[in-house]
N, C-alpha and C positions, 0 to 999 in steps of 0.2 A: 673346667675353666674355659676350655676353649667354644665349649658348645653356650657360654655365657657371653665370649667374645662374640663371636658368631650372632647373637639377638641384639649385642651391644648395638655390633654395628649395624644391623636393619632397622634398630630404633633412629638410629644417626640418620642414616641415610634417607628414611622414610619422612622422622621430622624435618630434614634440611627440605627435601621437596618439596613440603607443606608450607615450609616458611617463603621459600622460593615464590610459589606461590600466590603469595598475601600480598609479596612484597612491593609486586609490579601490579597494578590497576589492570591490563589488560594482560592477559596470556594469549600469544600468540606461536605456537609448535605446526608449522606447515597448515593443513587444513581445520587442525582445530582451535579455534577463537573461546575465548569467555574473559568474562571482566566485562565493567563499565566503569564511567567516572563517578560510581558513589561509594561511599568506605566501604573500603579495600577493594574495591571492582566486584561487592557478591551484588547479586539479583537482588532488587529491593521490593516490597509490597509497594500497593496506593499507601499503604497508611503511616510507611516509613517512607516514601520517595515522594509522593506526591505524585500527580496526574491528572487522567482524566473521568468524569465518570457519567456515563451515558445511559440513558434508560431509552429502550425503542418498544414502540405499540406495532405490533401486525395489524393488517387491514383486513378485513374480509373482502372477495372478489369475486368477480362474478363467474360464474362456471359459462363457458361461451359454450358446449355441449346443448345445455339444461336450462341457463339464462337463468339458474338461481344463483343464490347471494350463500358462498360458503366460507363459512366462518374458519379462520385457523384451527386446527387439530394441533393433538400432541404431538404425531408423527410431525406436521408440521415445524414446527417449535424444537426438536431435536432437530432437522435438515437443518433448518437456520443455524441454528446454534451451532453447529458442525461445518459448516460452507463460511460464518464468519472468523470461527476461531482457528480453519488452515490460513482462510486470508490472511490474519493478524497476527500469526507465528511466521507464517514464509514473509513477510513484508519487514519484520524486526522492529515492530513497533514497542515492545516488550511483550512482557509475561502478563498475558491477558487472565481475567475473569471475567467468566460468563456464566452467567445463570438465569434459568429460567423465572418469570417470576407470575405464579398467576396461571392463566389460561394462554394469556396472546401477548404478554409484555418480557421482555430480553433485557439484564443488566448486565453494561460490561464497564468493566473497570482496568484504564490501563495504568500502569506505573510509569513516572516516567516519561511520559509522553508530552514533547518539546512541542510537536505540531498537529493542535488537534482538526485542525479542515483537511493534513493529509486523512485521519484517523476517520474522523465522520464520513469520508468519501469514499477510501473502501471498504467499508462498512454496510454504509447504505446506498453505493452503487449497481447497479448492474451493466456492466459492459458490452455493450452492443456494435459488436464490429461488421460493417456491411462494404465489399468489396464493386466498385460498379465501374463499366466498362464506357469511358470518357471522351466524346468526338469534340473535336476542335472547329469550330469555322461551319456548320454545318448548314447548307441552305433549304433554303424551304420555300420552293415558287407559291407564291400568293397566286396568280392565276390558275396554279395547276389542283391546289388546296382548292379553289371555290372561295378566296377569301375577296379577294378584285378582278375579277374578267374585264374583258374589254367592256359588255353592257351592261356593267354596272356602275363605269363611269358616264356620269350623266354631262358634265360640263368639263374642260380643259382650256384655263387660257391667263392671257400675265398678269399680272396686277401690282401696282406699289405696296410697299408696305403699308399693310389693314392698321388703323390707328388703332383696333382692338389689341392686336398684337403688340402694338408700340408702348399701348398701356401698360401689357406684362412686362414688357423688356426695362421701364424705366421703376415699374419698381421693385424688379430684384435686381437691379442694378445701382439702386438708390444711395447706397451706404457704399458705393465703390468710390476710390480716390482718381479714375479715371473721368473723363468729362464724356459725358452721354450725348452723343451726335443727336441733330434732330432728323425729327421723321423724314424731312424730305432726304436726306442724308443717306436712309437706310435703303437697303439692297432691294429690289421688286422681287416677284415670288410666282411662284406657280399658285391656283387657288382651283379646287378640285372639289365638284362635287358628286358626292357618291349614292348609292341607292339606299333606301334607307334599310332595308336586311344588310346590305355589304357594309354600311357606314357603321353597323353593328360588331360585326364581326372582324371589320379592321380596326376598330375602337379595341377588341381583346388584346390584339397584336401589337398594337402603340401599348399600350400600359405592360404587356411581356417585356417590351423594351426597352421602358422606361424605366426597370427596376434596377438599383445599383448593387453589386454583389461585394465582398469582402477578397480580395487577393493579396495575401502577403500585407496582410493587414492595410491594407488602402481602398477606399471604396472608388471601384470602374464602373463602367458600362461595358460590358462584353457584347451583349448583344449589336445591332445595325443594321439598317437597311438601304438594299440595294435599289437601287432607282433605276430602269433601263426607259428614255425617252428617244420618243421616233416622230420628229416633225422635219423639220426645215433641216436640222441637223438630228445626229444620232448622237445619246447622250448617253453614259453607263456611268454612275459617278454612287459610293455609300456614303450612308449618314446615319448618325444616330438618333434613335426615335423623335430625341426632344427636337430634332429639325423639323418633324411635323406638325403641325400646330391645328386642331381642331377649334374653330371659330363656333363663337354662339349660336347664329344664325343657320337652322338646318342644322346638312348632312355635309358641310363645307371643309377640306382643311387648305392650309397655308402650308406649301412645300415648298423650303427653300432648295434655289444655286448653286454648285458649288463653287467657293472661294476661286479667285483667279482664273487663269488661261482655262478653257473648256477643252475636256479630249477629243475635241473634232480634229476635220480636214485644215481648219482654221487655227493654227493653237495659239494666236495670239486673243482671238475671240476671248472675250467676257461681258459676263451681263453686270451691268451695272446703272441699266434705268430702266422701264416700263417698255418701250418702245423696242429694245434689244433685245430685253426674253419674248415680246412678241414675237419680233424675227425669227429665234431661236425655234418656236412654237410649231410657227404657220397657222394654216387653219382648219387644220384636223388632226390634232397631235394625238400619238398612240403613248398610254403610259404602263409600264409594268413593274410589280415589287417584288424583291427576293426578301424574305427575313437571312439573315445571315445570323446562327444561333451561336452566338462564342462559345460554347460548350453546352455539351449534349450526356447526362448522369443516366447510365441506362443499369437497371441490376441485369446480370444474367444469374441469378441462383448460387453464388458464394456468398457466404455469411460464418458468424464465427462458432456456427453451429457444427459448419465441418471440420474445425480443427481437431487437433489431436493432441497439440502439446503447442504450448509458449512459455518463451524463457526470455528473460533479456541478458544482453554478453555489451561487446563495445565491436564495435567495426575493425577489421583486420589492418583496413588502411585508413579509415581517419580517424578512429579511437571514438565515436563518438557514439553514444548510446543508441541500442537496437533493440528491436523486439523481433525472437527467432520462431516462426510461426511454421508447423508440420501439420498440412491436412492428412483427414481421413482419406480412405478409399476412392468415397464417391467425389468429396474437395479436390481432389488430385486429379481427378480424369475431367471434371471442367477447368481447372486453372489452367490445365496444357489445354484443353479444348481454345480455350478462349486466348493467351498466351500466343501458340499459335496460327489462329486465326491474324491477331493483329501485330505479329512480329515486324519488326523494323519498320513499320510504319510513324511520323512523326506527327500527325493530327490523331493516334488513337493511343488512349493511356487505362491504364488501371488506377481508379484512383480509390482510397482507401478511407473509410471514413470510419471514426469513434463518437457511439451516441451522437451521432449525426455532425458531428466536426471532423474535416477533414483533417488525417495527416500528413498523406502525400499521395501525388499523385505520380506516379514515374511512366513514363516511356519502357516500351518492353522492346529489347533488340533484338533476343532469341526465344525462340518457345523454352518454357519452362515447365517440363515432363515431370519431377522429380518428386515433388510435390511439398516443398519445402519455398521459404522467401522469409525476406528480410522487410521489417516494419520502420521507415524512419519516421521524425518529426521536428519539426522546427524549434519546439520547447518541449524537448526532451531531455532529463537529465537520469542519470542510471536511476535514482530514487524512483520517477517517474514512469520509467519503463520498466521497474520492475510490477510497481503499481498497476500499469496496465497488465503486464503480462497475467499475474495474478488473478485480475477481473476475470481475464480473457479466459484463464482456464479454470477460473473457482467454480464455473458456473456460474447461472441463473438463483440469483433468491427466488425462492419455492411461493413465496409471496411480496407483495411489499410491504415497508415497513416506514414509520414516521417516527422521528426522534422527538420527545417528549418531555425528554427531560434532559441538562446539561448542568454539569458543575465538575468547575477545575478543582480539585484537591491542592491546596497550597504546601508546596514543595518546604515552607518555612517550617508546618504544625508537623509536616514528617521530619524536618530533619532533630525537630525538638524531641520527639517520641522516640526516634534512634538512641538519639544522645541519652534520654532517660533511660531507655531500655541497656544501653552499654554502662550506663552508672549502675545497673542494677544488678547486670551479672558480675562486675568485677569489685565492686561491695559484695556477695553475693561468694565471690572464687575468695576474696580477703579471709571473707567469715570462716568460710570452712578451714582456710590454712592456720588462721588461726587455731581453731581448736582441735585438729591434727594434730597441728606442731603442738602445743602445750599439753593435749590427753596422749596421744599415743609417741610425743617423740621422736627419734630416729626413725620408727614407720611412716610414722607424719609427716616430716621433711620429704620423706621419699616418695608420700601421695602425692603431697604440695607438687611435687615435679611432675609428678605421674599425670594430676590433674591441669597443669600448664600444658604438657604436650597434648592433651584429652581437647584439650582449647581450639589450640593452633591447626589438628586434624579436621576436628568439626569443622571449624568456620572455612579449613583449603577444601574439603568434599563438598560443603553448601557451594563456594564456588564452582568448583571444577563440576558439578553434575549438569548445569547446575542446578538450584533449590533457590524460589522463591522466599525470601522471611518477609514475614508479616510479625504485628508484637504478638499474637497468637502462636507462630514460630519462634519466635525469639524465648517466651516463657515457655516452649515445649526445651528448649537448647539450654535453658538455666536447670528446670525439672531433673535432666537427665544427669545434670552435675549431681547432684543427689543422689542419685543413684549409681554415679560412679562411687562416690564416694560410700556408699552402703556395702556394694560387692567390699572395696575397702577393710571396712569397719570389720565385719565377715571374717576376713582372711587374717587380721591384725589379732584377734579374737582366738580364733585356733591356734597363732602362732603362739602365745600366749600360755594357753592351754596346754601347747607343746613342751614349751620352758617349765613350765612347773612340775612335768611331766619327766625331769631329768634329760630331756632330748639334746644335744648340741644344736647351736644355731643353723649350721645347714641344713640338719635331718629336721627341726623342728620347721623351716621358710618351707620345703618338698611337703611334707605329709600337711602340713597346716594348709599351703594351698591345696593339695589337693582334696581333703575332707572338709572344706569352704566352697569347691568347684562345684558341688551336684545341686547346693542352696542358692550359690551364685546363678549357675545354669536354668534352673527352673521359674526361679524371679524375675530372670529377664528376658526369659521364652514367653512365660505369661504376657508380660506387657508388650512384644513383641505381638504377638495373637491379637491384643486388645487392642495395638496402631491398625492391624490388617483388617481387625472391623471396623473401624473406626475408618481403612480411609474407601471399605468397600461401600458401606451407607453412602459414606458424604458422594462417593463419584455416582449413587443410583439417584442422590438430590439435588446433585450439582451444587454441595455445598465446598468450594474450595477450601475456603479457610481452614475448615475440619479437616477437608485434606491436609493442606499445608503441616498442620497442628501433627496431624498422623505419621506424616513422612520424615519430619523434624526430629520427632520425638525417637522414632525405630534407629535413624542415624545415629543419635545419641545413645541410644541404648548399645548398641554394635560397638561404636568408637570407645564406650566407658568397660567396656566386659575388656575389649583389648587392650586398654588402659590399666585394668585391674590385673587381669591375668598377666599377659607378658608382661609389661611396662615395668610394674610395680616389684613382678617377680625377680625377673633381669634385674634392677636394680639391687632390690636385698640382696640376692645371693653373689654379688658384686662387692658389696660392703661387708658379709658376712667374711669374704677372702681378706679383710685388711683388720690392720693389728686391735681395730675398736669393738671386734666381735668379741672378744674375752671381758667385755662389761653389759653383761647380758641384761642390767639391770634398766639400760637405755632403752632397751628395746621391747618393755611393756609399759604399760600404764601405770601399776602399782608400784616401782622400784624393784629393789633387788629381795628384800626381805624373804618372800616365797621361794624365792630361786636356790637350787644349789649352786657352790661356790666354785668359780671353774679355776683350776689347778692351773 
């Protein structure tokens, strides 16, 4: 009795955890998580949860060795396959499928998946992180470049403002609500003309300048030029390109003033007619130009080639998502290289870029020997950075690939296929208890139970491992009620045999199980063998499903032997201790008739 008390309660204890379990959508026990928000928190397939489903084409590429054209390979096609589906597991995108399809074509299939542009993108990205060492302000003498010497200035002298120029001004100005001064109004100018090689090559330098870049989302002009003038007075004043104005005629431009008091010896001085930037001028003005480069992107040799690991965490003191980058050997002896070189310097930065978008550029105050650093970004959210992180360390796809094909699986048609599928195993557990209870009985009742806890186990293991179901799984998990139910049928049989056999109900539930056990044991070894092949093929074809179908079925088979054997047994010989064992006639199929009469 006691060693029945003893199983009693491991069956208690085992199913309350089970149910425990079920019972909460998510389990959370320190570091280990499972669950989601779809019935009961198990892992769902595409074709119960719904998702996404993607088909990608590899490309052939060109062998830069050989300059031939090489077509994807198998080996090919395994790397991919294998570099997408760590991405898609460490990312928690779901329980991916993938398989190969073909020679050069990838299906994957996710469950589940809320957002499919994050999914397409680490998927078919490759991350390319490129670190480059950032100057501020940086000048570049044009006479010392060869770009304007002194004799290549051909003419230097004042002039009103050229009505060619007035023309530009008034009509991008046209659509302004301010009132457009007229010409004689406008400021006089310096008018310069250049040789025509030099007028070439300062033409390159105005349009570098003229190009507006993106900062913190706003478009500047960082670059500008330095004007250093030496007539009558000495003049050092910057401007931005678009101050210079290239006229039609020749090798001419129009250089403005600047605004207000001049930084002469005069500082009330300003030009503000023809006659005063003569003065200004004299009559043999020297002029010279600094490009002033707002910033200067130089690689020195870091790239995300030398990492070694990326992770993303949150910042110690602002909480705000990071990406935790650890170079290799040779990444570590240029980051301090370069690090220290430009330590505490405020015009040189590291700035960090992703497939060519910048994430930050910071300032370095001490050298950085260690060979570790922190990745921030302005639109970084933990999702995000782990996303990058991921890219960063998935590697390079082996090739590229184009998506070809796209379709969302509607979350509706799986949750209808669920619902059917659960109408059909609990029609399914009804039927059987039915005919338990009415052919065998007292044993019946106590499968019925037997096969309710058989229930509540599976579907807390499909959890808790967790296990994908798909309806392929689902009808592998009804299958195996069957064959709970068979070991069953088995053991109810011998019991049976026992009783008629003059045995008592204890000695007959002991020897009936156990000369039911070696029939029991070899039935579902078999099928056990016949999941193991079943899911080594499928994992040599990449056929999941078949897996799924494999794994489902072997759990079931496991959870229904301990079902039959303890469960069932524990129970009888529980019942066989109270007063209803002296009507032995309950306890088979045919009544009592057969039986001898218990005293």
């Amino acid at each position: 009795m006691r060693r029945n008390a003893k199983s009693l309660v491991f069956i208690v204890v085992l199913v309350a955890a089970a149910a425990m379990s079920l019972a909460f959508k998510n389990v959370e026990l320190g570091g280990f998580q499972r669950g989601s928000d779809t019935f009961l928190g198990l892992s769902l397939g595409l074709d119960l949860q719904g998702g996404s489903h993607l088909v990608y084409e590899a490309q052939s590429v060109v062998d830069e060795y050989t300059d031939q054209e090489r077509t994807p390979t198998k080996e090919d096609m395994e790397s991919l396959q294998k570099i997408i589906l760590r991405r898609v597991n460490a990312s928690g995108l779901g329980e991916p499928i993938i398989q190969i399809l073909g020679e050069d074509r990838l299906l994957i299939q996710l469950p589940g998946v809320t957002d499919p542009g994050r999914a397409k993108a680490l998927i078919g990205e490759t991350a390319r992180l490129v670190f480059k060492h950032r100057k501020i302000n940086v000048p570049k003498d044009l006479k010392v470049e060869g770009v304007v010497a002194d004799d290549d200035v051909l003419e230097l002298r004042a002039s009103s403002y050229p009505p060619e120029l007035y023309e530009r001004f008034t009509a991008i100005n046209n659509n302004s609500t301010n009132e457009i001064p007229a010409i004689d109004d406008m400021p006089p100018v310096m008018l310069m003309t250049l040789s025509k090689e030099s007028s070439a090559r300062f033409d390159e330098v105005l349009n570098r300048l003229n190009v507006p870049s993106l900062i913190d989302d706003q478009l500047v002009i960082n670059n500008r030029l330095e004007v250093s003038l030496d007539g009558i007075h000495s003049l050092k004043y910057e401007i931005p390109g678009v101050y210079v104005q290239k006229l039609s005629s020749g090798s001419k431009y129009a250089i403005e003033f600047p605004a207000g008091p001049l930084g002469t010896s005069d500082s009330s001085a300003e030009v503000n007619t023809e006659s005063e930037a003569a003065a200004i001028l004299g009559d043999s003005p020297k002029i010279g130009f600094v490009e002033i480069q707002g910033r200067v992107d130089e690689d020195f040799g870091l790239s995300g080639e030398n990492l070694s690991r990326a992770y993303a965490s949150l910042h110690a003191t602002s909480d705000q998502p990071i990406i935790n980058i650890e170079f290799d050997g040779l990444g570590t002896r240029i980051f301090a290289e370069k690090t220290t070189e430009i330590a505490g310097s405020p015009t040189d930065l590291i700035a960090i870029f992703l497939d060519d978008k910048e994430l930050i550029a910071p300032t370095v105050t001490q050298p950085i020997t260690s060979g570790t650093g922190i990745i921030q970004g302005r639109d970084f959210t933990l999702d995000r950075a782990r996303d990058i992180s991921l890219l960063l360390e998935g590697g390079r796809l082996p090739l590229p690939i184009e998506l070809i094909q796209e379709r969302d699986v509607d979350a509706i048609l799986g949750a209808d296929s669920l619902k059917k599928s659960a109408l059909a195993g609990i029609i399914g557990l009804l039927l059987v208890f039915l005919f338990m209870i009415l052919y065998y009985r007292v044993p019946g009742v106590i499968a019925s139970i037997a096969l309710l806890i058989y229930a509540v186990l599976v579907l807390a293991i499909f959890k808790l491992l967790p296990v994908t179901l798909t309806l392929s799984g689902v009808a592998a998990a009804i299958l195996s009620i069957g064959m709970a139910v068979d070991a069953n049928v088995l053991i109810f049989e011998r019991l049976k045999d026992e009783l008629r056999n003059g045995r008592t109900l204890n000695s007959a539930i002991t020897i009936g199980f156990d000369r039911a056990w070696p029939a029991i044991r070899d039935s579902n070894v078999s099928t056990l063998i016949t999941c193991a092949i079943l899911f080594y093929f499928a994992n040599q074809l990449g056929t999941t499903i078949v897996q799924g179908f494999a794994v489902t079925l072997a759990i079931g088979v496991v959870i229904s032997m301990f079902s039959a054997v303890v469960v069932s047994k524990t129970m009888l010989r529980l019942v066989a201790a109270t007063a209803i064992s002296k009507y032995l006639g309950i306890f088979v199929p045919t009544g009592s008739r057969d039986l001898p009469q218990s005293g």
